[in-house]
py3Dmol code that shows the C-alpha trace and the ligand (Angstrom):
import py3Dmol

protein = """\
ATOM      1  CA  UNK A   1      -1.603  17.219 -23.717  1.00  0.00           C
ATOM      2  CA  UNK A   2       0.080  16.000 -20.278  1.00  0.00           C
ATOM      3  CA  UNK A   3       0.838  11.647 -20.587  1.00  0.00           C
ATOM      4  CA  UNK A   4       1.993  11.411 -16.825  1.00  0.00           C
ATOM      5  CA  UNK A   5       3.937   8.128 -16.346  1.00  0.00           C
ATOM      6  CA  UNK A   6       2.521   6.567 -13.457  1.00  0.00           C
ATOM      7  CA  UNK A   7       5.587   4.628 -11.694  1.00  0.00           C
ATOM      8  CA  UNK A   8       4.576   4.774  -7.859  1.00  0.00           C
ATOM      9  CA  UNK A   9       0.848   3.467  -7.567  1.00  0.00           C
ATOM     10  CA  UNK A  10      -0.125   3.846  -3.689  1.00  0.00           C
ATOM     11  CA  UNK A  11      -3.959   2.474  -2.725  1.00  0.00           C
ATOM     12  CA  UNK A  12      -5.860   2.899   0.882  1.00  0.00           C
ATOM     13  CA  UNK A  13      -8.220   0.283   0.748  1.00  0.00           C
ATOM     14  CA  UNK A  14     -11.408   0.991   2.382  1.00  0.00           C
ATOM     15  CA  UNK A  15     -14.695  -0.058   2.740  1.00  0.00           C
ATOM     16  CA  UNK A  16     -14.633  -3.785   3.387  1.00  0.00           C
ATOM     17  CA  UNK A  17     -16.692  -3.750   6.332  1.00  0.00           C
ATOM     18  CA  UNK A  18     -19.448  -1.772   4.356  1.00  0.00           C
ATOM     19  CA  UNK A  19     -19.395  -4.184   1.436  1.00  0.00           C
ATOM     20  CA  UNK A  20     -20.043  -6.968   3.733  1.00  0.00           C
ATOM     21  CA  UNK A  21     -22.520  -5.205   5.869  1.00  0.00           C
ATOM     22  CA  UNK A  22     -24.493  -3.944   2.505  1.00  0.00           C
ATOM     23  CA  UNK A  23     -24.567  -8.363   2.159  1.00  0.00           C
ATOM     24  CA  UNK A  24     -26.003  -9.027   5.499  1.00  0.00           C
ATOM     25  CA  UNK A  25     -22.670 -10.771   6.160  1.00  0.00           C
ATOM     26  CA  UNK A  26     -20.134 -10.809   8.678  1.00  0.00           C
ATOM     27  CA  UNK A  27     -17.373  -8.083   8.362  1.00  0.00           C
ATOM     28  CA  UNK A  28     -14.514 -10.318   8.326  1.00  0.00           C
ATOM     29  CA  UNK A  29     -16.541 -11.763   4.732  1.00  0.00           C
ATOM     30  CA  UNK A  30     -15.802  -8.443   2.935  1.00  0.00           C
ATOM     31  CA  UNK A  31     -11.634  -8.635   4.529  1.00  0.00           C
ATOM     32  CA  UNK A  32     -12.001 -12.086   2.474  1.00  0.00           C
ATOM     33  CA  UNK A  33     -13.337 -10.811  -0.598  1.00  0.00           C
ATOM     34  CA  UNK A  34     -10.958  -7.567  -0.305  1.00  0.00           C
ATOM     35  CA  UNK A  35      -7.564 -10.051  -0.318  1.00  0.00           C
ATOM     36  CA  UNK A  36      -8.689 -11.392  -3.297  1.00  0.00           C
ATOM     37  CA  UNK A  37      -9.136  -7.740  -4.631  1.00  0.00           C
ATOM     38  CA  UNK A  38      -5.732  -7.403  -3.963  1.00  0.00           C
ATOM     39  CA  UNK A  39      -4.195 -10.270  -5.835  1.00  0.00           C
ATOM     40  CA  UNK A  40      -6.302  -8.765  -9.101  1.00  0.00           C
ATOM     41  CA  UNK A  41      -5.246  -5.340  -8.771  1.00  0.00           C
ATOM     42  CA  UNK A  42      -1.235  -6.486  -7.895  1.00  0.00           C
ATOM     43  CA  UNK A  43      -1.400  -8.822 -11.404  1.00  0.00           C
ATOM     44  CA  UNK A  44      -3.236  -6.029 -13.457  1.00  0.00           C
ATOM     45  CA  UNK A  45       0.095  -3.308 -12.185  1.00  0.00           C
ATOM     46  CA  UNK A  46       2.741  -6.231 -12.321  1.00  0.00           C
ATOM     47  CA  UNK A  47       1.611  -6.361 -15.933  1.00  0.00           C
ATOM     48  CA  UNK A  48       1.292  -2.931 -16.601  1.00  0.00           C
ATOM     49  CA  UNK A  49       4.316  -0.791 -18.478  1.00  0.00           C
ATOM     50  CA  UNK A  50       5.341   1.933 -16.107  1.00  0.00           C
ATOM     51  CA  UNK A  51       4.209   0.719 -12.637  1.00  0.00           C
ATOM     52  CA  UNK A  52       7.557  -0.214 -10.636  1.00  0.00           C
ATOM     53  CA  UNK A  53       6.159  -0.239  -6.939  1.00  0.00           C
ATOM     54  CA  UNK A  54       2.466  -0.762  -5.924  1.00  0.00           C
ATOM     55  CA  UNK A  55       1.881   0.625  -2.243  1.00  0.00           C
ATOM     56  CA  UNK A  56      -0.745  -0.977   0.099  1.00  0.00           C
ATOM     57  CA  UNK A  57      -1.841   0.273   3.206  1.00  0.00           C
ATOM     58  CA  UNK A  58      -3.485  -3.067   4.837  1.00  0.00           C
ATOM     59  CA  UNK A  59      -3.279  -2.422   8.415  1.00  0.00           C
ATOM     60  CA  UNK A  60      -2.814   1.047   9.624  1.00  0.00           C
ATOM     61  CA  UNK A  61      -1.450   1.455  13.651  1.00  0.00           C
ATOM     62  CA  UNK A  62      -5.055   2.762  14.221  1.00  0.00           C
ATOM     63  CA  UNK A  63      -6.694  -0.637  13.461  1.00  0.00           C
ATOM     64  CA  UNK A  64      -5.508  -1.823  17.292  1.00  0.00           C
ATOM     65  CA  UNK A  65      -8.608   0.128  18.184  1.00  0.00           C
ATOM     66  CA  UNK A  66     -10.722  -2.792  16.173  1.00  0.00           C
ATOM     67  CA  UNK A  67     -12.604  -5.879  17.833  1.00  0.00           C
ATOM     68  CA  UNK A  68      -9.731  -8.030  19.062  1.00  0.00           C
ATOM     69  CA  UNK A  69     -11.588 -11.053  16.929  1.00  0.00           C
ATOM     70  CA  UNK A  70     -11.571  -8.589  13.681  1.00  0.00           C
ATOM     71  CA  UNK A  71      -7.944  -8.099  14.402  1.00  0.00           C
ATOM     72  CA  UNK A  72      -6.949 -11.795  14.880  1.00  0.00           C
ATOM     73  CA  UNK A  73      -9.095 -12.735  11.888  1.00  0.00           C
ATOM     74  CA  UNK A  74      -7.062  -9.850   9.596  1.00  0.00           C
ATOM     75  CA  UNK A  75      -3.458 -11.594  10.791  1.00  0.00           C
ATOM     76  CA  UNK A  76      -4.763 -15.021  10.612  1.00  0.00           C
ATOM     77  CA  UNK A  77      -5.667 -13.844   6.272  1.00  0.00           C
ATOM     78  CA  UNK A  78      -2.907 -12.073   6.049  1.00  0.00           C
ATOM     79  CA  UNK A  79      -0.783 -15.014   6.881  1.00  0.00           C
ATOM     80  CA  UNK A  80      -2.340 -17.788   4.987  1.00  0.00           C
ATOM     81  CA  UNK A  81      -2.614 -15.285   2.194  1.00  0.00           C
ATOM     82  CA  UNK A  82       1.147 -14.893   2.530  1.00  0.00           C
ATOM     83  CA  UNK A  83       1.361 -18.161   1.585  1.00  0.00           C
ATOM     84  CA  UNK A  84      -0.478 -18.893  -0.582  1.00  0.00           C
ATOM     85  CA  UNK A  85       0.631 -15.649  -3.018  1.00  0.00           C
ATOM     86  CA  UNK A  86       4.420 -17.241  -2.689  1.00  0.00           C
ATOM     87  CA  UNK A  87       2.864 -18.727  -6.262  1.00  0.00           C
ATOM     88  CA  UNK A  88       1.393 -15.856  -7.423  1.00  0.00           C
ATOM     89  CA  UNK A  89       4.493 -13.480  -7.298  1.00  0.00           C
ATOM     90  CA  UNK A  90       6.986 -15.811  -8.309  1.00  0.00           C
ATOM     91  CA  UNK A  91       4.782 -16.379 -11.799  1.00  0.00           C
ATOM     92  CA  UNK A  92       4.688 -12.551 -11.900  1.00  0.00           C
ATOM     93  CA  UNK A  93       8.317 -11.865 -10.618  1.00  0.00           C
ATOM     94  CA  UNK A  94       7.457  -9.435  -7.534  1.00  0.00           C
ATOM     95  CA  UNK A  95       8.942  -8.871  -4.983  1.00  0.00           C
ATOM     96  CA  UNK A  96       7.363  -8.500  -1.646  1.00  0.00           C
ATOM     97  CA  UNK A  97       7.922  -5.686   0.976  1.00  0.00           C
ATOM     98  CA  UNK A  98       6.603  -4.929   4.395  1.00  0.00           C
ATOM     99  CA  UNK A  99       6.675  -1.416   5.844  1.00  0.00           C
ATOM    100  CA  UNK A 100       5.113  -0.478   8.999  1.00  0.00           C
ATOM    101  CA  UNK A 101       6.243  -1.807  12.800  1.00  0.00           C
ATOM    102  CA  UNK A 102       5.427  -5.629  12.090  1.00  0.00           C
ATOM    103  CA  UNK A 103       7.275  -6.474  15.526  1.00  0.00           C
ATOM    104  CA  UNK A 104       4.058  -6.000  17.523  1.00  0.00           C
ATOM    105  CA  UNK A 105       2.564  -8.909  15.155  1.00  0.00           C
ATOM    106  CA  UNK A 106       2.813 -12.460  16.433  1.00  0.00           C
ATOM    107  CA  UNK A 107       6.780 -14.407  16.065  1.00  0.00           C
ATOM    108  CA  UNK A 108       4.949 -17.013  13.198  1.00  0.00           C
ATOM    109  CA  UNK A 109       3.850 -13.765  10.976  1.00  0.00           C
ATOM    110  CA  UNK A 110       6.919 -11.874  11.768  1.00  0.00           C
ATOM    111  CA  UNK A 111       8.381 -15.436   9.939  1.00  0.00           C
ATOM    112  CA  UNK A 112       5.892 -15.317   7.293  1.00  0.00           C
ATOM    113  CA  UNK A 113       6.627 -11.615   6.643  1.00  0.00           C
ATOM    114  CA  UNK A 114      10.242 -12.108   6.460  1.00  0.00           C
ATOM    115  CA  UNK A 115      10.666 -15.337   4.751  1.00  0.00           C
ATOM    116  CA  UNK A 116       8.019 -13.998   1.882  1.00  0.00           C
ATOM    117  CA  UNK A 117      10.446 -10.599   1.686  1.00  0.00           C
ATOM    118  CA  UNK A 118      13.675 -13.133   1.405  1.00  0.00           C
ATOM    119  CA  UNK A 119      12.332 -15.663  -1.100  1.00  0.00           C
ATOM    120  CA  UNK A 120      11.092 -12.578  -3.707  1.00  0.00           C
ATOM    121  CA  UNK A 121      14.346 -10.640  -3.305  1.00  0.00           C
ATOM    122  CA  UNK A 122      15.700 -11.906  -6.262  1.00  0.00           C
ATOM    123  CA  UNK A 123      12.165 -10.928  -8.549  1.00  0.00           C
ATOM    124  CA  UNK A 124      12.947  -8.091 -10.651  1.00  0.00           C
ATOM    125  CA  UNK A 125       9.169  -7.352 -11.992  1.00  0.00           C
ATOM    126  CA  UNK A 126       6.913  -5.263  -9.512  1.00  0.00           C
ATOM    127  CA  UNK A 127       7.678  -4.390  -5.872  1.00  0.00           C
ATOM    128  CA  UNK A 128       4.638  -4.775  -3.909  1.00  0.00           C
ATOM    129  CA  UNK A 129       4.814  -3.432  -0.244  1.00  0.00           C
ATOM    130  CA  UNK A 130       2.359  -3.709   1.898  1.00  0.00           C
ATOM    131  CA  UNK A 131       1.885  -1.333   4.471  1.00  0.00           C
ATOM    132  CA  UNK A 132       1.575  -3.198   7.600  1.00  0.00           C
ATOM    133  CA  UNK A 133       0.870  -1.683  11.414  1.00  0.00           C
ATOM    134  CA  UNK A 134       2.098   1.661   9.419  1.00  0.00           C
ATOM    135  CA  UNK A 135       1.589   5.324  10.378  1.00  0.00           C
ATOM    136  CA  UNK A 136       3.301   7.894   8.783  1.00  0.00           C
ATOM    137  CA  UNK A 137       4.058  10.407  11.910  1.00  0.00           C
ATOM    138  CA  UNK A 138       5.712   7.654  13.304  1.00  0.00           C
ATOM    139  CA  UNK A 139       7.958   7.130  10.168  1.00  0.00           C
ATOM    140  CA  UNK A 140       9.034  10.493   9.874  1.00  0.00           C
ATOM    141  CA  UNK A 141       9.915  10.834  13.260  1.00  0.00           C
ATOM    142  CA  UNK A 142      11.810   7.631  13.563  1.00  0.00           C
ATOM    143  CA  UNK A 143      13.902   8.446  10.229  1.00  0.00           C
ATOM    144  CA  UNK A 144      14.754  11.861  12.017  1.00  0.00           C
ATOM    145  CA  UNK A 145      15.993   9.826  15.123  1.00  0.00           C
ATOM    146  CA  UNK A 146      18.064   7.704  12.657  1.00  0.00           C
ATOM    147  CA  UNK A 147      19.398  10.665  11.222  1.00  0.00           C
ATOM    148  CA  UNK A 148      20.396  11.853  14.380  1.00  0.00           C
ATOM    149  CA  UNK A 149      21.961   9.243  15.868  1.00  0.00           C
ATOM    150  CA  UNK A 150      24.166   8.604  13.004  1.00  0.00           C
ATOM    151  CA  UNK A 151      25.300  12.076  12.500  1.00  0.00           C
ATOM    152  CA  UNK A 152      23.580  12.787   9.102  1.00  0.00           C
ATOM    153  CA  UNK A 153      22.599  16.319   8.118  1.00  0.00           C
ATOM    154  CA  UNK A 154      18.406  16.845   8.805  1.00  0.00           C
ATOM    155  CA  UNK A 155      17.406  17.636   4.860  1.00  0.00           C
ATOM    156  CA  UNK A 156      14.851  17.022   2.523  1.00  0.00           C
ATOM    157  CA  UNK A 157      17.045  14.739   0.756  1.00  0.00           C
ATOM    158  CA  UNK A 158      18.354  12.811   3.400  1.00  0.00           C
ATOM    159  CA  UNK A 159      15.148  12.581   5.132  1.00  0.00           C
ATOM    160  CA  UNK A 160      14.004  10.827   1.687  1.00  0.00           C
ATOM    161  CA  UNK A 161      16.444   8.223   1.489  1.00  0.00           C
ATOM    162  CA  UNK A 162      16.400   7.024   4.720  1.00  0.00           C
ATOM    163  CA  UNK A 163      12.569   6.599   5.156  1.00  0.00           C
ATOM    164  CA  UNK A 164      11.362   2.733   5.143  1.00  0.00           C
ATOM    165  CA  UNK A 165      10.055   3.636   1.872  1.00  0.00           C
ATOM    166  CA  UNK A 166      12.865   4.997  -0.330  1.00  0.00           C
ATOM    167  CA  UNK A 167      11.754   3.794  -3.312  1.00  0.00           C
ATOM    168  CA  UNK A 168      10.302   7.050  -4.911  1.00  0.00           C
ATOM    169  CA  UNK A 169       7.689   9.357  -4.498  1.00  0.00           C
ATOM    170  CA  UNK A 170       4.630   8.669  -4.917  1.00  0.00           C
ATOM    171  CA  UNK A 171       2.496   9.713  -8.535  1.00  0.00           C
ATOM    172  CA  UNK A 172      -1.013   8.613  -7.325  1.00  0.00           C
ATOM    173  CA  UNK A 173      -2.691   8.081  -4.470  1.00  0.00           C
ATOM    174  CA  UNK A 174      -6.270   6.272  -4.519  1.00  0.00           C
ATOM    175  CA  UNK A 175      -8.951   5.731  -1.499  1.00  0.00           C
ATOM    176  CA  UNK A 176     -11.933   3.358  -2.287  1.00  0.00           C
ATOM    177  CA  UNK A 177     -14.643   3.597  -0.262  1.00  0.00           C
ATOM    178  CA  UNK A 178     -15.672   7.772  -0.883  1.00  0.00           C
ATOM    179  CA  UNK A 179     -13.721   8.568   2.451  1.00  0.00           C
ATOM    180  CA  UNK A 180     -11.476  11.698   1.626  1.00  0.00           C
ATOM    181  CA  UNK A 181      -8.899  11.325   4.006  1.00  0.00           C
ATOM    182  CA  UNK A 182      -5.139  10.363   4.328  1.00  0.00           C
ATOM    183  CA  UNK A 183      -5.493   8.765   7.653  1.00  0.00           C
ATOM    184  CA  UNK A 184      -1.640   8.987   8.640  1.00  0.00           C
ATOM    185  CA  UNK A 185      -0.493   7.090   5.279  1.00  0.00           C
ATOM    186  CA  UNK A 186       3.075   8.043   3.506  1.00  0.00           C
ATOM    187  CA  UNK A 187       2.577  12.008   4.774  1.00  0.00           C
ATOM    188  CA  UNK A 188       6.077  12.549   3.500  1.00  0.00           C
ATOM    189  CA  UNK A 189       5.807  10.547   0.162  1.00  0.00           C
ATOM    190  CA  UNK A 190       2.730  11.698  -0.830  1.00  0.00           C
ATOM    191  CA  UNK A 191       3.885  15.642  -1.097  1.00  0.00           C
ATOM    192  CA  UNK A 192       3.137  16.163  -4.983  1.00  0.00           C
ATOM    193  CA  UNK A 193       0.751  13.240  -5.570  1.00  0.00           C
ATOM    194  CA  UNK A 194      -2.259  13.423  -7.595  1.00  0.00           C
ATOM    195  CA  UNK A 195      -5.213  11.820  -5.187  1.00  0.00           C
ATOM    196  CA  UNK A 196      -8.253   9.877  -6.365  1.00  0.00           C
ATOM    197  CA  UNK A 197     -10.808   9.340  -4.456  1.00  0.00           C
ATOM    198  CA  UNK A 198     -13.794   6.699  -5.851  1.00  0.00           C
ATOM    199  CA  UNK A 199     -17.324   5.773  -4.148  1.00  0.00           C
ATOM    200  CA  UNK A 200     -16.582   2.324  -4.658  1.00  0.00           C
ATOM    201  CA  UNK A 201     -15.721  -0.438  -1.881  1.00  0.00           C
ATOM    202  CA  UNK A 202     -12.866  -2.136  -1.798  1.00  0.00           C
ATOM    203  CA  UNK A 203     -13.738  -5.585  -2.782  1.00  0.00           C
ATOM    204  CA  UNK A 204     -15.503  -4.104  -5.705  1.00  0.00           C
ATOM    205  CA  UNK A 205     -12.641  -2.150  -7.188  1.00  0.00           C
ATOM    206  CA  UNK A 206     -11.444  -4.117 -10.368  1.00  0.00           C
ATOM    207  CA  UNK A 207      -8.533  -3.571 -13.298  1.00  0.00           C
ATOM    208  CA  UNK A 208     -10.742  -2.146 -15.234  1.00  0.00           C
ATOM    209  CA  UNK A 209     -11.551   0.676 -12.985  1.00  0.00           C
ATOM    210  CA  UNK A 210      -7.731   0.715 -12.192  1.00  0.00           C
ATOM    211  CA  UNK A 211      -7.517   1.446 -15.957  1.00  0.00           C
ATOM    212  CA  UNK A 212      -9.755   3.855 -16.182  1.00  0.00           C
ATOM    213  CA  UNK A 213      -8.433   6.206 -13.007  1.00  0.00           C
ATOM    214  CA  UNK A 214      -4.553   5.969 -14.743  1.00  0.00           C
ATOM    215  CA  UNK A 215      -6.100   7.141 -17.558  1.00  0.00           C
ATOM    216  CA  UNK A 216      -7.589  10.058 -15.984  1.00  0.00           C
ATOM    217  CA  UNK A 217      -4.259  10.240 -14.001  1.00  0.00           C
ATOM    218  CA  UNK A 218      -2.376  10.966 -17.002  1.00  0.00           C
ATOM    219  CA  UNK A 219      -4.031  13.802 -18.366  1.00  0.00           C
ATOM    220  CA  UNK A 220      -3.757  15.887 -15.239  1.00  0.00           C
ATOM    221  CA  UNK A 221      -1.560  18.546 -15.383  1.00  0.00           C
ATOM    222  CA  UNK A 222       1.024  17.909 -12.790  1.00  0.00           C
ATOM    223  CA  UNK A 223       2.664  20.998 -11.896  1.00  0.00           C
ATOM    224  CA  UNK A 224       4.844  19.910  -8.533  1.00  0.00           C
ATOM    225  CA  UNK A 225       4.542  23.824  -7.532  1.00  0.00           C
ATOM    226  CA  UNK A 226       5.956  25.511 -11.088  1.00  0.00           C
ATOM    227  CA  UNK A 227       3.265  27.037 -13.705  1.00  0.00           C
ATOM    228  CA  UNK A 228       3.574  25.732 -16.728  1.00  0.00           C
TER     229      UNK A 228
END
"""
ligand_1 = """\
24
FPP
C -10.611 -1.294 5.251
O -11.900 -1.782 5.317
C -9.580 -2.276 5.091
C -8.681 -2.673 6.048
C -8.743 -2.391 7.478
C -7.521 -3.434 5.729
C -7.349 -3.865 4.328
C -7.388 -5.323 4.300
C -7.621 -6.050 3.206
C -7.795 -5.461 1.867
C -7.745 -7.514 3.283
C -6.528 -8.202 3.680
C -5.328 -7.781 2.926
C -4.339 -8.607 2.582
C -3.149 -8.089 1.904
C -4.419 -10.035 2.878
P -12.740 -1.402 6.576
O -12.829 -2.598 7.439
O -12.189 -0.184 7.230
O -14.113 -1.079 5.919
P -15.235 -0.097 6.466
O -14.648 1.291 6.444
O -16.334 -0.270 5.495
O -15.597 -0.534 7.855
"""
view = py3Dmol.view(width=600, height=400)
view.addModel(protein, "pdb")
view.setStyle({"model": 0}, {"cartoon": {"style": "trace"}})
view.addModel(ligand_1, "xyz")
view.setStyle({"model": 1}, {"stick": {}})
view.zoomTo()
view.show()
């Protein structure tokens, strides 16, 4: 019987608009609800044995294309909920990463992002990235450029170590929400990932559904192109 270990957890959270809609209430109430989602389901993994890095996608670089008060509202939480998790992953010992092009965000949460990265550099526990005006084309392409410019061989290898992500590849990928897509997110990492997709929205996702999709996780047979 397969008993995957699950070290590389990556989750496209979706469907907080809809949740808030369902309530009548404003869409910026279900961004709200879905940051607090977020601290549950980074303590459940920073507990959990094998998970080393959870992977966020919080703002893709489609999500420009929202209402500009949506989009203000989204930095304005994601800044005060910088600051207020400081707490939060120092108890748990994570340590915060941003990936993504967060120089088209405002100079105060460019500060936030960077301080939060410098003060958990030292946690040795989880590392929690979030995903932040991220697309994966764009990733690719620029680690090619790098490549180039510094005279390093194009290969498979190379182009894996010198992403913004090189922490490993991904095991499984999840998308709340019952959208089956990839929308543009870790193309590269994702190669031999086993996908989830659940009907439920984003602020409604809990640990205990967490649980439950690792466990399903792990008996998959994971084949990464052999027959076994
Ligand atoms: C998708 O819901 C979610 C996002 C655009 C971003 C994710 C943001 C959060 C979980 C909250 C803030 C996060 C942090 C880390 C503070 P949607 O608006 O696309 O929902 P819909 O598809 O139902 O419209």
């Amino acid at each position: 019987m397969a008993n995957n270990k699950l070290k590389h957890l990556a989750i496209i959270m979706d469907g907080n608009g809809r949740w808030a809609e369902n309530r009548g209430l404003k869409r910026v109430e279900g961004h709200k609800k879905g940051a607090e989602v977020v601290r549950d389901i980074t303590t459940y993994a920073s507990n959990h044995h094998s998970i080393e890095t959870l992977t966020l996608y919080a703002f893709s670089s489609e999500n420009w294309k929202r209402p500009r008060l949506e989009i203000e509202f989204l930095m304005k939480l994601l800044d005060n909920w910088l600051k207020n998790e400081l707490e939060t992953y120092h108890k748990h010992s994570i340590r915060f990463q941003a990936i993504g092009d967060i120089s088209k965000f405002s100079k105060k949460l460019q500060k936030r992002i960077y301080d939060t990265q410098e003060a958990t550099k030292n946690n040795k526990g989880l590392i929690q990235v979030l995903a932040l005006n991220y697309g994966a084309r764009y990733e690719i392409v620029d680690t090619i450029n790098r490549l180039i410019k510094d005279n390093i061989e194009i290969s498979e290898d190379n182009i894996s170590t010198h992403l913004q992500t090189p922490y490993s590849d991904i095991d499984l990928l999840i998308r709340t929400s019952g959208e089956e897509r990839i929308s543009n997110f870790l193309l590269w990492q994702l190669s031999y990932s086993e996908i989830f997709f659940t009907q439920t929205l984003w602020p409604d996702f809990n640990p205990q559904e967490l649980e439950y999709i690792i466990e399903n996780f792990k008996n998959r047979k994971r084949r990464f192109g052999a027959i076994f």
